[in-house]
C-alpha positions as CSV (number, residue, x, y, z in Angstrom):
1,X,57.1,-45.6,-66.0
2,X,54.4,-47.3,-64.2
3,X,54.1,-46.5,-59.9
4,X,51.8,-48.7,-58.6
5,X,50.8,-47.9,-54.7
6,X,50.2,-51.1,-53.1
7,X,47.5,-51.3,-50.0
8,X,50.1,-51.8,-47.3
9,X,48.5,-51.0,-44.5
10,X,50.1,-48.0,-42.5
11,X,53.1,-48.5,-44.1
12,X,54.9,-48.6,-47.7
13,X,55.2,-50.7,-50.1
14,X,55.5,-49.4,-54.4
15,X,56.1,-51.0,-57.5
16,X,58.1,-49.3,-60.7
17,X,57.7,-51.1,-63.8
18,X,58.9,-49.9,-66.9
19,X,61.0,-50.8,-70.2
20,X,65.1,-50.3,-70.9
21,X,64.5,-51.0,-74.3
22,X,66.2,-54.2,-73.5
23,X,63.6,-55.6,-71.1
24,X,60.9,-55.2,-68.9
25,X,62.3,-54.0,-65.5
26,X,60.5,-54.1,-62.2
27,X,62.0,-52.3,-58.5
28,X,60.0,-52.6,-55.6
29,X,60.6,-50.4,-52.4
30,X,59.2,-52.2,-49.5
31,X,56.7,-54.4,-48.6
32,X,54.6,-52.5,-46.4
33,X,53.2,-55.1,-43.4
34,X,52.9,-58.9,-43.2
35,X,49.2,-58.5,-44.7
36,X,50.4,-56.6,-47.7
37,X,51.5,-60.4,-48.8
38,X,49.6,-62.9,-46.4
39,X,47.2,-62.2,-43.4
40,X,47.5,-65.4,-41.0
41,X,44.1,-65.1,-39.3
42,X,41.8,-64.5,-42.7
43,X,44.0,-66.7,-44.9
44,X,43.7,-64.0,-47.6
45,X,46.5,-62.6,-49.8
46,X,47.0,-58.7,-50.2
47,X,48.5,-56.8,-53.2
48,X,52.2,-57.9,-52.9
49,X,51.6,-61.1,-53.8
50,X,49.5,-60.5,-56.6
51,X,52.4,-58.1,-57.8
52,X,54.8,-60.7,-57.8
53,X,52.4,-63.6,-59.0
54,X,51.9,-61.0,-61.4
55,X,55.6,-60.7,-62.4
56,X,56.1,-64.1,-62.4
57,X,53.6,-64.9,-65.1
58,X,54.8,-62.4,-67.4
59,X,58.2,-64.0,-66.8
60,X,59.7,-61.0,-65.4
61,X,62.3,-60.0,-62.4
62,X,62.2,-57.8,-59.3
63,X,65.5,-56.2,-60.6
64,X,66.0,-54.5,-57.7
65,X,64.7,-54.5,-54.2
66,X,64.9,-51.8,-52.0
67,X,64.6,-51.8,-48.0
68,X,64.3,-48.7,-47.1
69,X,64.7,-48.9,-43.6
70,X,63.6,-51.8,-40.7
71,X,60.2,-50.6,-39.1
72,X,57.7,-52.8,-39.4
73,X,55.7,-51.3,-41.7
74,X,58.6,-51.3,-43.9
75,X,59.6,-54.9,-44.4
76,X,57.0,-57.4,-42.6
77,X,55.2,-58.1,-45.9
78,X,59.2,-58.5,-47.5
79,X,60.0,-61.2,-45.0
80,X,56.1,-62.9,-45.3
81,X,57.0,-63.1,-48.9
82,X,60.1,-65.2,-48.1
83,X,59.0,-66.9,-45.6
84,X,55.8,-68.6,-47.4
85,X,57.6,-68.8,-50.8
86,X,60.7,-70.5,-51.1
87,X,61.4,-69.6,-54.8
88,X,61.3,-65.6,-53.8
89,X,64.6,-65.7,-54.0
90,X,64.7,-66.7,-57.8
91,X,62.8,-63.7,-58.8
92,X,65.0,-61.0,-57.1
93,X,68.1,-60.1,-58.8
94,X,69.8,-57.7,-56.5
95,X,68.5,-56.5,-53.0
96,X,69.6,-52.7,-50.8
97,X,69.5,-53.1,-47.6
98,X,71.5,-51.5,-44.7
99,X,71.5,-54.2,-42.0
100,X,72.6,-53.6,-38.7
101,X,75.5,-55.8,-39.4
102,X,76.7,-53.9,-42.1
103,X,76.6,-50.5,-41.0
104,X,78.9,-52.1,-38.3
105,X,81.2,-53.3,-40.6
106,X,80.9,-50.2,-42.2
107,X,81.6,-48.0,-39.5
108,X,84.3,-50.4,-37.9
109,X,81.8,-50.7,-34.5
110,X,80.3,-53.1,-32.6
111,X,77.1,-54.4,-34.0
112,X,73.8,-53.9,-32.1
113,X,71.6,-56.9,-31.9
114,X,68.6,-55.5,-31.6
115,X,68.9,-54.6,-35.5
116,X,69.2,-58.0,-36.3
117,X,66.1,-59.4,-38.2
118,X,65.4,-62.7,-38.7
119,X,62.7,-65.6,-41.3
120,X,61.3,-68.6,-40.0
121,X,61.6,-70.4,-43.0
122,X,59.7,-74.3,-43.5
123,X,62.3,-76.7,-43.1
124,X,59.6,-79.3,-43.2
125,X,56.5,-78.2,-44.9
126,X,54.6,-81.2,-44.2
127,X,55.3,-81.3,-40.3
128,X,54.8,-77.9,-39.9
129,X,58.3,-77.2,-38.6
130,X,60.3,-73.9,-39.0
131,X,63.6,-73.4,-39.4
132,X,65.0,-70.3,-37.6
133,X,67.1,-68.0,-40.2
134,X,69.1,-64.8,-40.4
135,X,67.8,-62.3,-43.6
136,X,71.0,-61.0,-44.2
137,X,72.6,-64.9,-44.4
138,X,69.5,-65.7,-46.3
139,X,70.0,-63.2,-48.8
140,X,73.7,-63.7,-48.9
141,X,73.2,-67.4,-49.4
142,X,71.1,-66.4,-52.0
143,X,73.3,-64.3,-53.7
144,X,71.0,-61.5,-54.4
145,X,72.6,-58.9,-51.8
146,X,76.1,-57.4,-52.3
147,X,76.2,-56.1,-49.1
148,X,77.1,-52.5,-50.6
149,X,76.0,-49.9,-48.1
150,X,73.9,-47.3,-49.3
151,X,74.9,-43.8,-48.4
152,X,73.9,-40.4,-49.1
153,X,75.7,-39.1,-52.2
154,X,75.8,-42.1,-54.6
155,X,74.5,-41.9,-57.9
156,X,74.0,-45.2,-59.2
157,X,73.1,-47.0,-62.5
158,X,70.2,-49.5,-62.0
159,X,68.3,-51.5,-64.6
160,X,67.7,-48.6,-66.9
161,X,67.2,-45.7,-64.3
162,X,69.9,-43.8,-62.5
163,X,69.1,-43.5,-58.7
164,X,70.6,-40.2,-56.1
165,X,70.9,-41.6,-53.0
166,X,69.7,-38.4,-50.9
167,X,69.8,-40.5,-47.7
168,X,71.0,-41.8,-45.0
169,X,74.4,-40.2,-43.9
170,X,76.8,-41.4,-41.9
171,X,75.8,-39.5,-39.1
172,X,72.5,-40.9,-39.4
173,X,73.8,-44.6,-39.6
174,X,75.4,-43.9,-36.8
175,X,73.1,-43.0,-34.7
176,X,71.0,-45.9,-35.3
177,X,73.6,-48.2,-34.3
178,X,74.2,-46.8,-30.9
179,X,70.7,-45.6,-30.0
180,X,68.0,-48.0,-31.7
181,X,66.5,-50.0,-28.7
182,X,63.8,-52.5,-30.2
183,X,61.8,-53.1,-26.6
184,X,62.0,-49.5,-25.5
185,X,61.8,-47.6,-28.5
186,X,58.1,-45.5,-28.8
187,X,57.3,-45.7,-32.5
188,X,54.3,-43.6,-31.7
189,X,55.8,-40.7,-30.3
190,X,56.1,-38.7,-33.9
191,X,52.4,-39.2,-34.8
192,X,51.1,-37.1,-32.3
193,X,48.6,-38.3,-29.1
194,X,45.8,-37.4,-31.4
195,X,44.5,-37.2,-34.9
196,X,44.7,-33.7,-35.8
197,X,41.9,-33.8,-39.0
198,X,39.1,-32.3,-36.6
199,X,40.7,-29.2,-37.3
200,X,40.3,-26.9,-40.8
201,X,43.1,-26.8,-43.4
202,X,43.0,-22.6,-42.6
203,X,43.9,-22.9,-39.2
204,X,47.3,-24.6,-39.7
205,X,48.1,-22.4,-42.4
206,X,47.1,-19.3,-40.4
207,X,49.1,-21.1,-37.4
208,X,52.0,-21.3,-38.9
209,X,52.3,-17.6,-40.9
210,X,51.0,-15.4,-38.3
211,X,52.6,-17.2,-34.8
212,X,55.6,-17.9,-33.8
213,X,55.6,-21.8,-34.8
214,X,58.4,-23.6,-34.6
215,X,58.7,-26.9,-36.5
216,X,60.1,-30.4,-34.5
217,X,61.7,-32.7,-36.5
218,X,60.7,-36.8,-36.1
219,X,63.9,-37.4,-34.4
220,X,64.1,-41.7,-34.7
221,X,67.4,-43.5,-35.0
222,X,65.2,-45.6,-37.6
223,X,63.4,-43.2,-39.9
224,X,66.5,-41.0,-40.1
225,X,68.5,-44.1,-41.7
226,X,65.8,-44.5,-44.5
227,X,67.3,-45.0,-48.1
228,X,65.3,-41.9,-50.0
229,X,66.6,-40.9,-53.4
230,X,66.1,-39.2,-56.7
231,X,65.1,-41.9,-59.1
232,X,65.6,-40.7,-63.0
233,X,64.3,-42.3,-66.0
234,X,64.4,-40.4,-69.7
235,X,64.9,-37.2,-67.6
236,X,62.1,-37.7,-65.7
237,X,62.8,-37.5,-61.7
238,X,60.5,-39.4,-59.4
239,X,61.3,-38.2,-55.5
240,X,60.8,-41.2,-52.6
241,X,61.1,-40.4,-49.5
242,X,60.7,-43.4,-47.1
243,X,60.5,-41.9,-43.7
244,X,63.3,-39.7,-43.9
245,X,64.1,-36.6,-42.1
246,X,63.6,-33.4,-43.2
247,X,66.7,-31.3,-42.8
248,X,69.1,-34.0,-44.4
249,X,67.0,-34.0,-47.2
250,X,67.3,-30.9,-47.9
251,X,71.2,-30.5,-47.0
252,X,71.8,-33.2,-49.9
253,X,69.2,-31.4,-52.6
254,X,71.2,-28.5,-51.9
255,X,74.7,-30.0,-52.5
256,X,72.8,-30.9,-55.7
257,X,72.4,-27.5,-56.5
258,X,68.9,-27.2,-56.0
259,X,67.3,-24.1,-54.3
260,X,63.9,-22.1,-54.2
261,X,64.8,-20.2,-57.1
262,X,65.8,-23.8,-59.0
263,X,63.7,-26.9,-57.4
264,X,64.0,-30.3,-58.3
265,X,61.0,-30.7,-61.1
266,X,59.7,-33.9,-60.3
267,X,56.7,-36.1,-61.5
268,X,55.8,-37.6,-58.2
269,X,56.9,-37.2,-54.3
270,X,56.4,-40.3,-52.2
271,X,55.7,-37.8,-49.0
272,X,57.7,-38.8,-45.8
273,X,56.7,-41.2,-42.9
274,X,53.1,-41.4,-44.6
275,X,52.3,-37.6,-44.2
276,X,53.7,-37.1,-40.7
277,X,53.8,-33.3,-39.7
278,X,57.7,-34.2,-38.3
279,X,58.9,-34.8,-41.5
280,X,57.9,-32.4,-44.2
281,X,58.3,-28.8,-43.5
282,X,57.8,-25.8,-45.3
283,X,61.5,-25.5,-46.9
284,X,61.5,-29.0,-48.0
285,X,58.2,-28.1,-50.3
286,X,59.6,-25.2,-51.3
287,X,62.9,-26.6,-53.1
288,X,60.9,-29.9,-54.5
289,X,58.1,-28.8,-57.7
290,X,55.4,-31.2,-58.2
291,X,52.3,-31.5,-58.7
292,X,51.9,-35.1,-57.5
293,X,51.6,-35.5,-53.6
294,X,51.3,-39.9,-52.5
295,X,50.6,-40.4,-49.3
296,X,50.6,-44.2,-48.3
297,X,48.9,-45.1,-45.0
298,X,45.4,-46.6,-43.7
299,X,45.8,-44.8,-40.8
300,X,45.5,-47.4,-38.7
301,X,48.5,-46.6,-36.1
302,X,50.4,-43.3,-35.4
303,X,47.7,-41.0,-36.3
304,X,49.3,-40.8,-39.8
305,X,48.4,-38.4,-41.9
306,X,48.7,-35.3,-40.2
307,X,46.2,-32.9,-41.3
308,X,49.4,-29.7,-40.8
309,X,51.2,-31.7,-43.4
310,X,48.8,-31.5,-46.1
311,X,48.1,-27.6,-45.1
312,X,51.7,-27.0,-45.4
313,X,51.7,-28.6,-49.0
314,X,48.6,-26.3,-50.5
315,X,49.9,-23.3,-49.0
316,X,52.6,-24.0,-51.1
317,X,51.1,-25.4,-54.0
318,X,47.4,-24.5,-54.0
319,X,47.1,-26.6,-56.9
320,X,48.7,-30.0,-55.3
321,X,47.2,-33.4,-56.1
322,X,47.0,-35.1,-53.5
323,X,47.0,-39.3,-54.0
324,X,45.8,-41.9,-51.1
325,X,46.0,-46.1,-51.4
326,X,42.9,-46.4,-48.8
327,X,39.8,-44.2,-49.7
328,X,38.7,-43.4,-45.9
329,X,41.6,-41.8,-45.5
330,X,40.7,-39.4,-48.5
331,X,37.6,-39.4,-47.4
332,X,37.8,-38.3,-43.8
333,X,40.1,-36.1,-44.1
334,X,38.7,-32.4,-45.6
335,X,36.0,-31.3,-44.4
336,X,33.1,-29.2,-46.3
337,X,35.2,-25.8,-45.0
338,X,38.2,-27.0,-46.2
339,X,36.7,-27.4,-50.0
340,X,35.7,-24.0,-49.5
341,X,38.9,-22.4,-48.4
342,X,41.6,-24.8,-50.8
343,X,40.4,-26.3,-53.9
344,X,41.1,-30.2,-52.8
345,X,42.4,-32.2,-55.6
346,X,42.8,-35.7,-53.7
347,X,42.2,-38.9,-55.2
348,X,42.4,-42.6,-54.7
349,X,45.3,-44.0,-56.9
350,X,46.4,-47.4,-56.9
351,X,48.9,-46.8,-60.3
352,X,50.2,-44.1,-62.2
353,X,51.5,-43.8,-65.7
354,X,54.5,-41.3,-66.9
């Protein structure tokens, strides 16, 4: 298995490429934001695009594309990619994504329209014009989405790996359809006001043994419905977390009979909503043993990563490696008392091979 970690910005966006033994299979999970794949005011085209250039030329297949959840971060450089490129739809095979319309159908309510996302597709390249579109009729027209929600609990067989869906629940769906308000939603208010990294690695450690702390969990209609799963290939598992919530993670792991005493031994954890402090607590790290840590952000919005998060992580696991796609991030983040106190293993990893 090959994870690549593609520059998205302050979002996500990964690529999984390995072999069945019948084929070469490629999933990608998000496409981070609109310059992962083209940035309108430079002209320049980010990683995603040379990923799927890539793919193309070796006359490959996205075999599956997963959308984890609708923030922007999540899916601009996804709908970029189709609306610039009207062959994307000939190199993706099958496509998860829980739509606003379909969790209504799903849960037999009324849809919310402020889920609804849509492409501004050419209709004629050479006057410029664009031709309004729905993604989910896109897709559907397409045929490349099944329109199969995707709930916590399934285990599914996919191109070669078999994939635990750990989240969202229906609770979680739920919620999102009733509560998600695109104009008035703050998607700040998790990250904090501030960046916390002026402050040592010791001090949120010693914060959170010897007070009475109390940790919050990010509590957004959106980040809660994030798809996160167990993905398994040749008994390797591979943990991805989107921006999911903490406590329904864990509820689900335990179902799965996992436990302090019996963690889930994974190769790598995609680390929740890009290292926010909301989203990863202490029992989470506990039940999950890795040594592999990815964070995915630039940073650039929301404060992101939280400096408590990685604490939380090496007081767990003082031997954690921790892996960044944008090198001032690395960079900025310890300072010369933290590499005194923890012994910092954090690197700047664009793939990694299993």
């Amino acid at each position: 298995m090959k994870i690549k970690f593609l520059k998205a910005g302050n979002g996500d966006s990964l690529l999984l490429s390995f072999s069945d033994g019948v084929a070469n299979r490629n999933i990608l999970i998000d496409g981070g934001v609109a310059d992962t794949y083209y940035t309108d005011s430079t002209g320049l085209y980010g990683e995603l695009h040379t990923e799927i250039d890539l793919i193309r030329k070796r006359k490959e297949y996205i075999d599956l594309l997963i959308l984890t959840h609708i923030d922007n971060d999540h899916i601009c450089g996804l709908l970029k990619w189709f609306e610039l490129d009207n062959k994307a739809h000939e190199l993706v095979k099958n496509v998860w994504f829980n739509s606003g319309k379909l969790i209504a159908t799903y849960l037999n309510e009324p849809e919310n329209e402020d889920l609804q996302v849509g492409l501004k597709i050419f209709s004629d390249p050479q006057t410029g014009v664009h031709e309004a579109i729905d993604y989910e009729k896109y897709l559907t027209d397409k045929g490349i989405w099944d329109k199969k929600i995707i709930i916590q609990g399934q285990k599914i067989e996919k191109s070669g790996v078999t994939i635990q869906v750990l989240s969202p629940d229906e609770a979680q769906l739920k919620r999102l359809l009733k509560e998600y308000k695109k104009v008035t939603e703050d998607p700040a208010y998790t990250g904090g006001k501030e960046k916390d990294w002026n402050k040592n690695l010791k001090d949120f450690v010693d914060e959170e043994e010897k007070t009475d702390f109390r940790f919050v969990q990010d509590n957004k209609p959106k980040n809660g419905s994030s798809i996160s799963f167990i993905l398994t290939l040749n008994d390797m598992h591979f943990l991805f977390l989107a921006d999911s919530h903490p406590k329904g993670i864990l509820k689900q792991l335990k179902a799965l009979g996992y436990n302090k005493e019996n963690p889930l031994e994974a190769k790598l954890m995609k680390v929740s909503h890009h290292g926010s402090k909301a989203n990863t607590n202490k029992e989470l790290l506990e039940i999950v043993k890795t040594e592999n840590y990815f964070i995915s952000t630039d940073s650039s919005s929301h404060n992101h990563p939280n400096k408590r998060t990685l604490a939380r992580i090496l007081k767990v696991n003082p031997n954690a490696i921790f892996h960044f796609n944008y090198e001032h991030v690395r960079n900025e983040l310890f300072s010369t008392q933290d590499r005194q106190d923890f012994e910092i293993n954090a690197l700047i990893t664009k793939e990694l091979n299993f």
